[in-house]
C-alpha angles and dihedrals in degrees: 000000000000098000093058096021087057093030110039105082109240125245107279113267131193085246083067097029110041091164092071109036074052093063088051096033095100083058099052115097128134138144123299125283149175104299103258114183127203130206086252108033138066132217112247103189094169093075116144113267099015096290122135117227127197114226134191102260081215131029113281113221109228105268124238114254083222092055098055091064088052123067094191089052092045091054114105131186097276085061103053090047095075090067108043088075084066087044102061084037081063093046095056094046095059091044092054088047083049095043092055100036090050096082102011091125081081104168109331135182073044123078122192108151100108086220109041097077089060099071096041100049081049090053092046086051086054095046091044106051099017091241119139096196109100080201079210118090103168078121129020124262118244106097086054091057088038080052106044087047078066101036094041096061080038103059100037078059097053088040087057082041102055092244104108124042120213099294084242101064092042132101102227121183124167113171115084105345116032121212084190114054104161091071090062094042090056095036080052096049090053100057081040081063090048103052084051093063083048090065093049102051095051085060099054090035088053096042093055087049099049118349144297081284099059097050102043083054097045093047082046092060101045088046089063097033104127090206097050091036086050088057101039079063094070143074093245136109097234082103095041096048099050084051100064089036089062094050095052072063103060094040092053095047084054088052083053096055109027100020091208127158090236090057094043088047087050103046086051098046085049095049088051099050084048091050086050096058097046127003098228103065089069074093085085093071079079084071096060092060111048083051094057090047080055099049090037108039114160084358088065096121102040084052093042101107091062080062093051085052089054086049089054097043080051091053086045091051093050110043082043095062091034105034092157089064085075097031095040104034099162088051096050096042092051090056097047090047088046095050083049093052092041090060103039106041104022118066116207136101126082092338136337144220127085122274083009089171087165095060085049096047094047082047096054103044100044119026102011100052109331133238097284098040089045099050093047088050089059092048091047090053087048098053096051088048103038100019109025116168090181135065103253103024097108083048092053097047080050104059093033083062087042095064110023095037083058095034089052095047096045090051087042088055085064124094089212118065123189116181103220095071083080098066085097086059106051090041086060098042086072090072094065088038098054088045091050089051093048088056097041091049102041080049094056084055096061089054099104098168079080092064118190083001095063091097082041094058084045093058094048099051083054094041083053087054093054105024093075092052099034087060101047084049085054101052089044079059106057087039084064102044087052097077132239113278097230096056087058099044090049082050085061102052093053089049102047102020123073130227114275087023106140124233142186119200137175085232138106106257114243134252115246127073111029091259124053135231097241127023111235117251115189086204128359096214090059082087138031133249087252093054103057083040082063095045092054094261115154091167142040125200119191130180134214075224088074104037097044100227142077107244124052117274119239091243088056089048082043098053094049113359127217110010126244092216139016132186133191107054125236106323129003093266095070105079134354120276138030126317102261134193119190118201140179125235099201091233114175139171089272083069102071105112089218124033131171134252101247143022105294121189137191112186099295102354138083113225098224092168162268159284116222126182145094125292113284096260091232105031094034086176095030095070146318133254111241102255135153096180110072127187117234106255091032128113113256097218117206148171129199122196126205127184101207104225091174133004124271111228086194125072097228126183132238122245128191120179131190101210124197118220088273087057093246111144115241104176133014150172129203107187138164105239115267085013088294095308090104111034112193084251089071096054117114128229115248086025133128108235113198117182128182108224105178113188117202107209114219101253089236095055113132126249125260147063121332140181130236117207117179125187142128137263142179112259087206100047103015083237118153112211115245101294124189144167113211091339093310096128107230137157092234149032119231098199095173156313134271141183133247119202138092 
């Protein structure tokens, strides 16, 4: 097949060793043949007795007797030249795994590929029940189990380690935002791997189409592609994906041009793997066909069961990547009959609307491969079909339109278009690229009129093919290096903002502890600077997400002011994430709406007041309506602030009791402050604590006027820290009454 047969070095001729053929060449003598010239012998047809005889087209030095008894010592450098074309293949393919691990922390713990979730969250299903059934087959199945043979050894190391937990006690979120980031860098790493044999594998495919040129230059090109390199970032099978079915490619080239059952068995076995990665590149088997019809030709029946092979190796590749299609038919028909369903009647992804050839040809020729590129990769199809100077070439034109002319327009049918279906296709276009560079450069060669610059103009036509795409590479990079915005600014806030500090952000809250970090807010200007001070608010975080546009809008600057803090650079190509401006609202302990009489104290804080009220109807967890008449069923909503005047060394807990005129308790709650994510041990001194300490009234509470009493205890001892007003010592703190009725 194309890969061995390309890759395995041949047995060592006399053509590649001529030291030693000249040791034997007074002995060569046979009958006379069809002249058949070597790199490093001459014909001599003027041999005594009509015999040929092969001579040394240079003078041979007398060999060592030491050195014929030592192949290293026998190679010369005619020898070794054979191989540094696979050594600078090799090379190429570690700096494009470089090139792509480099920066493939992206943005975690962020996660905004809409796909990548989807195969980890199957592999954490597996590692958590056992079970090896996805039970989702909108796609196949073998990159999850690709995947799981990476998380699962993963995973038993970080539980030894102490950096997992049992699957079953985690909170474990993966859209969005990820608690478990070391799944997607592996997962990452892996499709990075794989990109890297990808490389590979365009070199050796091109070479056997066109020449070592043309495949260095065509696995060049792939390895600095910025939209391959993109993909080959994610937890996703698009990679993977463009790799088999290159490789059905390259099997299939080799059915074209040797028709053996290997190479039928092969280019099956490959379409199968493809097609059970995505469904769609079963679309490769199309390829084998075509090739058999090529090898064949008017012997196609009689060679027809060599087809039927490759037909059962595909079976076998696909069942084998995708078992649970045969042992969980409903499922898997379900899931093939859903992704069907997604891409005909529904319209969303990169662009929309069926037979939408505009959107393909702006892909194609800007992000996918680029104008240049793209015009280069039609030329290159058209010389190995019109103007081929190999065996094979026209074969090989033949079955690249066979599989990429029926895999466009099927995807064009559709009315959804995603981009990233087209990853086969520009891995594939680097074949012709890599052709069309070869002729243009071996062209340029012959130009003698150049002179000593004809290799220079060579270099220069290849170095036009790769420079585009190598930039733009380049410039994903640093935008990567560069860091997402929302991780630094969460590093700031760790840095700048104390525990228990209350902030609003037009950001999505994280997963994690019950309460989050930050409350979410749809606009800052839909309120004023006095009214998040009232709410408890010390700090404001707004998002160019939120504000559509890049630079910071005059009612932002309005509300707050300059911030203290900005994230994103000048335009939103410099660094990953939203552009992000962090202010202060000033807030201090004069701003709580209610306060009490005296000096109250809890263990090291001061009680300087508090918000009541009922949930903002249309931000419930953003902030309360003043209210001191409460329905029965409703949520009391309130907020307790405490100035920390000395550290707590206990972790108490935060009471707050609605009390009816007998003093018997009729609703309570006992909390941790900030739902457990800031203990009281954590509080600073010199620092503003606002909790939020929402109290739900049973719906058959009687009408009339209650008390509400707030203080701390100990969970462990039931303990209250010492507690005063105005030096009276007390275990709690009555801060004020409210009513119950309609």
């Amino acid at each position: 097949m194309v890969l061995w047969d390309a890759i395995a070095p041949r047995t060592p001729s006399s053509a590649t060793h001529p030291q030693a053929n000249a040791l034997k060449r007074e002995s060569l003598s046979f009958p006379a043949a069809p002249k058949q010239h070597s790199n490093n012998f001459r014909y001599n047809g003027a041999a005594p007795g009509g015999q040929c005889e092969c001579l040394p087209r240079h003078p041979v030095p007398p060999m060592h007797p030491d050195h014929a008894l030592n192949p290293i010592a026998r190679a010369t450098p005619h020898s070794m030249a054979r191989y540094w074309p696979w050594l600078v293949l090799a090379g190429l393919a570690l700096a494009a795994f470089g090139l792509r691990a480099w920066t493939l922390r992206l943005n975690l713990p962020y996660v905004d590929h809409p796909d990548e979730p989807n195969p980890v969250n199957y592999v954490v299903g597996m590692l958590r029940t056992g079970d090896p059934n996805p039970h989702f087959f909108q796609k196949p199945s073998l990159y999850v189990y690709l995947l799981l043979a990476v998380l699962g050894p993963h995973y038993r190391w970080g539980l030894a380690q102490g950096l997992y937990a049992p699957l079953d006690q985690m909170t474990i979120t993966t859209h969005i935002y990820t608690t478990i980031p070391g799944f997607f860098l592996w997962g990452r790493t892996l499709t990075a791997a794989i990109s890297a044999l990808t490389v590979i594998s365009v070199g050796a495919v091109g070479k056997r189409i066109a020449g070592w040129e043309a495949g260095l230059l065509a696995a060049l090109f792939l390895a600095l592609a910025p939209f391959h390199l993109r993909h080959s970032q994610y937890v996703t099978t698009d990679v993977t994906t463009a790799w088999l079915v290159l490789l059905a490619f390259g099997a299939a080239l080799a059915v074209a041009q040797g028709s053996r059952w290997r190479d039928y068995l092969a280019a099956g076995a490959f379409v199968g793997l493809a097609a059970s990665t995505k469904y769609n590149a079963g679309i490769a088997a199309l390829m084998v066909v075509a090739a058999h019809i090529l090898a064949a030709r008017r012997q196609s029946l009689m060679r027809f069961p060599r087809l039927l092979a490759a037909g059962a190796a595909a079976a076998v590749g696909f069942f084998a990547g995708t078992p649970y299609a045969l042992l969980s038919w409903g499922e898997f028909t379900r899931g093939i009959l859903g992704q069907v369903k997604d891409y005909s009647e529904t319209a969303h992804g990169d662009f929309t609307g069926a037979w939408n050839v505009a959107g393909y040809v702006d892909f194609f020729t800007h992000d996918g491969l680029g104008w240049l590129a793209a015009l280069a990769a039609l030329t290159g199809l058209a010389l190995l079909l019109l103007r081929p100077t190999r065996p094979g070439q026209r074969a090989a034109g033949i079955l690249w339109l066979s599989f990429v002319a029926p895999y466009v327009l099927l995807h064009m049918a559709q009315s959804s278009h995603f981009n990233r279906n087209m990853v086969a296709v520009v891995v594939l276009a680097a074949l012709p690229i890599g052709a069309t560079g070869a002729r243009v450069a071996t062209i340029c060669q012959k130009q003698k009129q150049l002179g000593g610059l004809r290799h220079l103009a060579a270099a220069l036509c290849c170095l036009a093919l790769v420079l585009p795409g190598a930039l733009d590479s380049w410039a994903y990079t640093q935008r990567l290096r560069r860091g997402d915005t929302r991780v630094q600014s969460l590093a700031w806030l760790d840095a700048n903002v104390p525990p228990g500090a209350r902030i609003a952000a037009e950001l999505r809250p994280l997963p994690g502890a019950p309460e989050s970090r930050w409350a979410e807010v749809a606009a800052l200007p839909a309120h004023d600077l006095a009214w998040y001070r009232r709410q408890g608010y010390a700090f404001l975080v707004g998002s160019s997400d939120a504000w559509r546009q890049w630079d910071i809008p005059a009612p932002y600057r309005q509300l707050a002011g300059a911030p203290v803090a900005e994230f994103g650079g000048p335009d939103p190509r410099w660094q990953l994430g939203p552009h992000l401006a962090i202010y202060a609202t000033g807030l201090t302990s004069a701003d709580a709406p209610m306060r009490l009489t005296g000096d109250a104290i809890v263990g090291g804080a001061h009680f300087v007041g508090f918000a009541l009220g009922t949930p903002n109807a249309d931000a419930p967890t953003l902030g309360l309506e003043p209210a001191r008449r409460i329905a029965p069923g409703q949520t009391l909503a309130l907020r307790t602030f405490w100035q920390v005047a000395q550290p707590f060394t206990t972790d108490y807990f935060i009471f707050v009791h609605l009390r009816d005129a007998t003093g018997a308790t009729v609703a309570q709650r006992d909390t941790p402050p900030w739902q457990g994510r800031f203990p009281t041990s954590t509080w600073r001194a010199n620092t503003l604590i606002v909790d939020v300490n929402d109290l739900p009234l049973p719906a058959n509470l009687a009408p009339g006027e209650y008390s509400l009493v707030v203080g701390m205890f100990d969970p462990t001892s039931s303990g209250h820290p010492p507690t005063s007003i105005n030096g009276q010592p007390t275990d709690a703190l009555e801060i004020g009454r409210i009513t119950i009725g309609q």
